[in-house]
C-alpha positions as CSV (number, residue, x, y, z in Angstrom):
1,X,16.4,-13.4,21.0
2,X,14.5,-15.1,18.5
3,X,16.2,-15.6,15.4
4,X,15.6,-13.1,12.5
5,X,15.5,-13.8,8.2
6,X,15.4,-11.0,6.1
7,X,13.9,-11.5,3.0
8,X,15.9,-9.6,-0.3
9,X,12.5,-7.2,-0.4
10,X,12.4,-6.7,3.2
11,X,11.0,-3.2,4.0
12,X,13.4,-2.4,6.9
13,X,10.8,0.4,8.3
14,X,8.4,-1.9,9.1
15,X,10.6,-5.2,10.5
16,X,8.7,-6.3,13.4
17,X,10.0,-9.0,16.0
18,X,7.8,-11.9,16.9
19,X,8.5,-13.9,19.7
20,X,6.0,-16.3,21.3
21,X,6.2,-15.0,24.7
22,X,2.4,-14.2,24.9
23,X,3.2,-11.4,27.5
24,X,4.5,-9.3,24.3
25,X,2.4,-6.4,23.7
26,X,2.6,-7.9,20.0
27,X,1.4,-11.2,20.3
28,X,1.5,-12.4,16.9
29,X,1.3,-12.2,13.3
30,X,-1.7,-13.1,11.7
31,X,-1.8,-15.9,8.7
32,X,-1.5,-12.8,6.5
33,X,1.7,-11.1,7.9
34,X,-0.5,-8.2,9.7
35,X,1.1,-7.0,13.0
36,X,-1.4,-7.4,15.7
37,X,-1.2,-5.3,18.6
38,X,-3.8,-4.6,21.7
39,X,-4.8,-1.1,22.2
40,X,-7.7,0.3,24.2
41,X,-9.2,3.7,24.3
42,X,-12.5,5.4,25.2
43,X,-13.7,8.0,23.0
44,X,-14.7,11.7,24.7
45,X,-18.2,12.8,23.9
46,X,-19.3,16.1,25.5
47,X,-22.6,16.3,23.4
48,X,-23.4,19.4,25.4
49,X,-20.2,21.2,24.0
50,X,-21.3,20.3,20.5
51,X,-20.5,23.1,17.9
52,X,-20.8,23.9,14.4
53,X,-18.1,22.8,12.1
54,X,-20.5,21.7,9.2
55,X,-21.1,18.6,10.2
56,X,-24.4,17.0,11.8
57,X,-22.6,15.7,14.8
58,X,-20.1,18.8,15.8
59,X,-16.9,18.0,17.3
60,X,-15.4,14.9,18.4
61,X,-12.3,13.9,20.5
62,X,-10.6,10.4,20.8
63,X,-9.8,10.7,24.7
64,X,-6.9,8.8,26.7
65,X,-7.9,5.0,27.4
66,X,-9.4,3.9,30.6
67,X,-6.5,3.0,32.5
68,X,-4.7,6.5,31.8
69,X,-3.8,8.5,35.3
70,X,-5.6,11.4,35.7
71,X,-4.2,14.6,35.0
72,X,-2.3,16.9,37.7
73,X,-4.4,18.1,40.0
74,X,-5.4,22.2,39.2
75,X,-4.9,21.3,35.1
76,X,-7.7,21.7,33.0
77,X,-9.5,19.4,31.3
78,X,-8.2,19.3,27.5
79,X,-11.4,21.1,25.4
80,X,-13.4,18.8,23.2
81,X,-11.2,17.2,20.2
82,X,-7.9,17.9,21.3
83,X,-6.8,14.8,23.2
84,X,-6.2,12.1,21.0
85,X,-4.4,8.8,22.5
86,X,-4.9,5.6,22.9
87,X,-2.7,3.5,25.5
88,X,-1.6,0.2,24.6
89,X,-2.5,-2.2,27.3
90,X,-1.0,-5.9,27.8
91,X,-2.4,-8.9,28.6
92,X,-2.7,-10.2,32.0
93,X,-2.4,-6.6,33.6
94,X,1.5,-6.1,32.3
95,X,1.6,-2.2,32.6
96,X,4.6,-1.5,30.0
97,X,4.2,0.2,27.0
98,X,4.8,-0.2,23.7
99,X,4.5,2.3,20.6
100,X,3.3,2.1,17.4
101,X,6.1,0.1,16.2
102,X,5.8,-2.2,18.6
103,X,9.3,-0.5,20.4
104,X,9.3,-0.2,24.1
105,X,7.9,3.1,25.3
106,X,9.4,4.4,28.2
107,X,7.7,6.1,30.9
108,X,8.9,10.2,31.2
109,X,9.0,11.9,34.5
110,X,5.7,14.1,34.7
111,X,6.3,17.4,33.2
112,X,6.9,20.7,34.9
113,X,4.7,23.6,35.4
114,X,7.8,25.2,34.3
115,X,8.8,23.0,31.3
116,X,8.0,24.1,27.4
117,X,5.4,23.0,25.8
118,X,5.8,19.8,23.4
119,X,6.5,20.9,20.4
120,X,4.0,19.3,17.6
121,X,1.1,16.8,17.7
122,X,1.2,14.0,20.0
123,X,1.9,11.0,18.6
124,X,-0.7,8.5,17.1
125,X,-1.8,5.3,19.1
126,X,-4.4,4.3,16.5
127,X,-3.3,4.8,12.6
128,X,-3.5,7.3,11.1
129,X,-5.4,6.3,8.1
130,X,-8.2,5.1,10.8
131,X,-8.3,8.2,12.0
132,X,-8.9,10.0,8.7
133,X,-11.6,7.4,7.6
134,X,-13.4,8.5,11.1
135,X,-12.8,11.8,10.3
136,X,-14.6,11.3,7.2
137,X,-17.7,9.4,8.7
138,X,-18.0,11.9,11.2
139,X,-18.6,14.4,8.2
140,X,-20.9,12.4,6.2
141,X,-23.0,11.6,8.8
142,X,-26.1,11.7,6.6
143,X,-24.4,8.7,4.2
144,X,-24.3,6.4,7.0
145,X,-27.4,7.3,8.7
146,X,-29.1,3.9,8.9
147,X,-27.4,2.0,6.9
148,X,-25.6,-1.6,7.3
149,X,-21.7,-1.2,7.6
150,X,-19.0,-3.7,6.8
151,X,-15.7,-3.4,8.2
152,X,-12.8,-4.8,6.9
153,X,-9.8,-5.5,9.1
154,X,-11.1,-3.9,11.6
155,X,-8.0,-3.4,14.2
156,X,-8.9,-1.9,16.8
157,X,-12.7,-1.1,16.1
158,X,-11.8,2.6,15.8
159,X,-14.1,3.2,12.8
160,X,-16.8,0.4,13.6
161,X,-17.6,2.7,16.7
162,X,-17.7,6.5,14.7
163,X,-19.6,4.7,12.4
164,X,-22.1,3.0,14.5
165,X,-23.0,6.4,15.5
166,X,-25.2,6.6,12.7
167,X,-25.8,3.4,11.2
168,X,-28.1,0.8,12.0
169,X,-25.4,-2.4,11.8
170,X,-22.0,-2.5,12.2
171,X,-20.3,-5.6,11.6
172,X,-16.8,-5.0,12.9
173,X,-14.3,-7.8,11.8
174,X,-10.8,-8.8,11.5
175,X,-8.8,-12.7,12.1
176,X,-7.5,-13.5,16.0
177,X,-9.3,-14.1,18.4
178,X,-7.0,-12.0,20.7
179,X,-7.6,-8.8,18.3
180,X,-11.5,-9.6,18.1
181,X,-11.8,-9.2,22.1
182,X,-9.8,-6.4,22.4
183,X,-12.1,-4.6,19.5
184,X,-15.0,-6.1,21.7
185,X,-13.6,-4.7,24.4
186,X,-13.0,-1.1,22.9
187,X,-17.1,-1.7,21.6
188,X,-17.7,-1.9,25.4
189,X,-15.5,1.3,26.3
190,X,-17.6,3.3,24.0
191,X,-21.1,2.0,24.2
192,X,-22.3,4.9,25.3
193,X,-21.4,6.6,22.0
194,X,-23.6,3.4,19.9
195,X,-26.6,3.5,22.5
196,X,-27.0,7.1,21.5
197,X,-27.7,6.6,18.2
198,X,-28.9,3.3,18.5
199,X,-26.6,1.6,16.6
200,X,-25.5,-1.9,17.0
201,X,-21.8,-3.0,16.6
202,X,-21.3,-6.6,16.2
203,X,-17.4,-7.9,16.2
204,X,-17.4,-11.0,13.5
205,X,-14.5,-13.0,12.2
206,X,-13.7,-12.5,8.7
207,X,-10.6,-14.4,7.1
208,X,-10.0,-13.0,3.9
209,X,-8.2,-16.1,2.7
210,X,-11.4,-18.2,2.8
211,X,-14.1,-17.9,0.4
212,X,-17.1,-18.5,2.9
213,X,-18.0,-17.1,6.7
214,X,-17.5,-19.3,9.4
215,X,-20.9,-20.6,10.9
216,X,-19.6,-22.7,13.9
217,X,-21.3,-21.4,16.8
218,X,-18.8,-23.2,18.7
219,X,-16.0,-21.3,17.4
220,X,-15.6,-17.6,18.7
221,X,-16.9,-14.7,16.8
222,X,-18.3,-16.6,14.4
223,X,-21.6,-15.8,12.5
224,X,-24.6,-16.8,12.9
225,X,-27.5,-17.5,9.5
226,X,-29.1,-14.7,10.7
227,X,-26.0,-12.3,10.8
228,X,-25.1,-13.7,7.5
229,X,-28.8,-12.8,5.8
230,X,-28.6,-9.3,7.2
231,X,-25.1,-9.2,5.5
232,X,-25.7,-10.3,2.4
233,X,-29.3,-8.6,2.3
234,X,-28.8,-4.7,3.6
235,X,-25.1,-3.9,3.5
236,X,-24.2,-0.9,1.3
237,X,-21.0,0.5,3.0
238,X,-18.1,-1.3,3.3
239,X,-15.1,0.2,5.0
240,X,-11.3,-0.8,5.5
241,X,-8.7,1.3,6.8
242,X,-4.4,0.8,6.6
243,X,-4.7,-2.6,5.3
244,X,-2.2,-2.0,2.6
245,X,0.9,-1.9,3.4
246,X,1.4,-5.5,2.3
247,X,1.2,-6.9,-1.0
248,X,-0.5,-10.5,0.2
249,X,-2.4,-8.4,2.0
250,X,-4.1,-5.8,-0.6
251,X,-4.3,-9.0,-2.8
252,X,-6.3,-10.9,-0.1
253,X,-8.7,-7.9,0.8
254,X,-9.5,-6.9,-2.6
255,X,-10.3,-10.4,-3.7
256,X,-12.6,-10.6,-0.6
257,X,-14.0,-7.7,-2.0
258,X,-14.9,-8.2,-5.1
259,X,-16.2,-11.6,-3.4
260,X,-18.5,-9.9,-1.3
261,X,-20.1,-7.5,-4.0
262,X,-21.0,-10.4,-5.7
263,X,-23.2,-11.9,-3.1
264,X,-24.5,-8.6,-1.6
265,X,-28.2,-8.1,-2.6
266,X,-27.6,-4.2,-3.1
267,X,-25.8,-1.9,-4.6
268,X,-22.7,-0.8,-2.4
269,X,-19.8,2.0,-1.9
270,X,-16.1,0.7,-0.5
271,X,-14.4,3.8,1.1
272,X,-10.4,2.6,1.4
273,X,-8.3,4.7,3.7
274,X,-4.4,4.5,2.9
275,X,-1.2,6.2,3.9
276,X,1.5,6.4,1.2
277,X,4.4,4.9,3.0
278,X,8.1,5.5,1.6
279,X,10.4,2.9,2.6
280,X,14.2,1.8,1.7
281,X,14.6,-1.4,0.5
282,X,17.2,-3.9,0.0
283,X,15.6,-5.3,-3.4
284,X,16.2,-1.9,-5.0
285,X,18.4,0.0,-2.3
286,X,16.3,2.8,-2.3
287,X,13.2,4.6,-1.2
288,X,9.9,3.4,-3.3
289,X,6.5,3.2,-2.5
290,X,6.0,-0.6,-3.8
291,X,2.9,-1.5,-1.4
292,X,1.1,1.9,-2.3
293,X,1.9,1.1,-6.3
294,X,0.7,-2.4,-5.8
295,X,-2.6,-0.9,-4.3
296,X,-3.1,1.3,-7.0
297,X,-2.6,-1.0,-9.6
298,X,-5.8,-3.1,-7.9
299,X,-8.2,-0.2,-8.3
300,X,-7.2,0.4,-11.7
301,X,-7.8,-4.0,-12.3
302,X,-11.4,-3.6,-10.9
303,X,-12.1,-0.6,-13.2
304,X,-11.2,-2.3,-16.0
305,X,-12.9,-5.3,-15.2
306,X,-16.0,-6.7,-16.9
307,X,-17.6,-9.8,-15.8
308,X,-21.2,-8.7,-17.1
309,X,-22.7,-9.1,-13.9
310,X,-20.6,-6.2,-11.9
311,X,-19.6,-2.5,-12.4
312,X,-16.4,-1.0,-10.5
313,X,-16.2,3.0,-10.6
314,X,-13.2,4.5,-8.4
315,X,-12.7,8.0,-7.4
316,X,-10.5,9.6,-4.7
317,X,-12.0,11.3,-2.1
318,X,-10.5,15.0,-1.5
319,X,-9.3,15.0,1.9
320,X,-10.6,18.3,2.4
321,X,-13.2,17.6,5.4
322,X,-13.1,19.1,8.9
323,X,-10.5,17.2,11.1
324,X,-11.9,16.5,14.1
325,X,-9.7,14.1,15.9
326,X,-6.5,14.8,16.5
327,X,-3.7,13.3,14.4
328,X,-0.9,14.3,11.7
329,X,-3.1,14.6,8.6
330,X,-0.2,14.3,6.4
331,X,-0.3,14.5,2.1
332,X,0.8,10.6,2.1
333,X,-2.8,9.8,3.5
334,X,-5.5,9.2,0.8
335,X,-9.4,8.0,1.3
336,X,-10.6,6.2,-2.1
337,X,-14.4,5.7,-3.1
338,X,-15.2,2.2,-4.9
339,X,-18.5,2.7,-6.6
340,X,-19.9,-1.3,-6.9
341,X,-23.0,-1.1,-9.2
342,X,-24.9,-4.0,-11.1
343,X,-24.5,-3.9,-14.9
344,X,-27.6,-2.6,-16.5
């Protein structure tokens, strides 16, 4: 095994191994310390099963991935919005499993006619606080209805696609080119959900630890001048779920943030989806909730801030909307508005 250093902060919750082997579901960290895993899934759209739940587009369900075996013979098919998993699926055809931790997940017997029922909701493949923030697009249909969407830290594309529903652009990014084919890939799975509403999803690279976009068409996912006018000219939504869970991390994206407001022609709204983790640490030998403080401290900063030039308003959003995908929506998982307006 690959040796291990704990740090004296070390959140031991969220310790993940790294070993090089690139036939590990977790083939890396990224040059910011974010876990990167592969996970595919295809979304279930049964438009003609649509209902009213007081939103435009009716209910929703995040279906089992494409390389899930079909269910027993004689069972019914799961009604609209109640499956909601998302295999993880290797590289070069490996067919283990991991979970959401990145532990091995081992393969059960098939269940019983005769077995109980699972007790609670099955567990999450995708985030939870990516699955709120689609929750929350799905509602607001009408805010995203043409618009040009920025994602930030993408992962697996989840709500690039939900939003592409409605808008006109997505630009769906994250760092890795691994991570950006397999959100390409998930863009594929789901095209038929984009093509509807004749959105376009469009999987960039965006480092948050460099000030400018890479142009080189001769490296991968890079952008082209035209990509970059449209970004610059017509974004006003831009959108980043779970990324801060990591001090570095929050301090890189809101940075890239505030450096993107600054160049956008328009004014703009950030919606910021977060779960309030509580971990032990060895620092302080106790539970805290240092990476959710350190996040709140940043929206606080940008309100006060005052640069002439820019306006920051924050509000949380009341988590109050329909669920219509199926996940956990515990207390610990908050959406946040940032309102980016030009100083009159």
């Amino acid at each position: 095994m690959d040796e291990v250093t704990f740090k004296s902060d070390t959140v031991l919750s969220d310790v993940h191994l790294y070993t090089p082997n690139h036939r590990h579901f977790m083939v890396r960290l990224n040059g910011m310390g974010q876990p990167v895993f592969l996970s595919q899934f295809k979304l279930l759209w049964n438009q003609d099963s649509q209902t009213d739940s007081g939103t435009e587009g009716g209910r929703h369900g995040m279906g089992p991935a494409e390389e899930t075996p079909p269910s027993r013979p004689g069972s019914a098919r799961p009604p609209l919005g109640s499956g909601c998993s998302s295999d993880i699926t290797s590289q070069e055809g490996v067919g283990a499993r991991l979970d959401e931790d990145g532990d091995l997940d081992v393969e059960r017997r098939p269940r019983a006619a005769s077995d109980p029922e699972p007790a609670g909701p099955p567990r999450d493949k995708v985030w939870r606080g990516a699955l709120l923030l689609a929750d929350y697009i799905l509602f607001q249909r009408d805010v995203f209805q043409g618009r040009t969407v920025l994602e930030l830290g993408a992962g697996t594309g989840l709500a690039s696609i939900i939003a592409a529903t409605v808008a006109r652009t997505v630009y769906c990014t994250d760092v890795g080119t691994d991570l950006l084919a397999m959100c390409q890939r998930n863009i594929a799975l789901n095209s038929h959900l984009t093509a509807a509403g004749g959105g376009v999803v469009k999987v960039k690279e965006l480092d948050w630890l460099k000030d400018d976009l890479c142009t080189d068409p001769e490296v991968p996912f890079s952008w082209s001048q035209e990509d970059v006018s449209d970004l610059y000219s017509h974004t006003t939504i831009l959108l980043a779920a779970e990324v801060f869970y990591d001090d570095d991390l929050t301090d890189a994206l809101f940075k890239t943030l505030s450096r993107l407001a600054h160049k956008l022609k328009n004014a703009c709204t950030a919606i910021l989806s977060v779960e309030k983790r509580l971990n032990f640490t060895l620092r302080h030998l106790d539970v805290t909730c240092e990476a959710y403080d350190h996040f709140r401290s940043w929206l606080q900063r940008l309100e006060r801030l005052a640069d002439g030039r820019l306006r920051f308003a924050v509000e949380p959003v009341e988590a109050s909307f329909p669920q219509l995908l199926v996940y956990e929506r515990i207390q610990q998982l908050e959406l946040w508005k940032i309102f980016v307006e030009p100083v009159m």
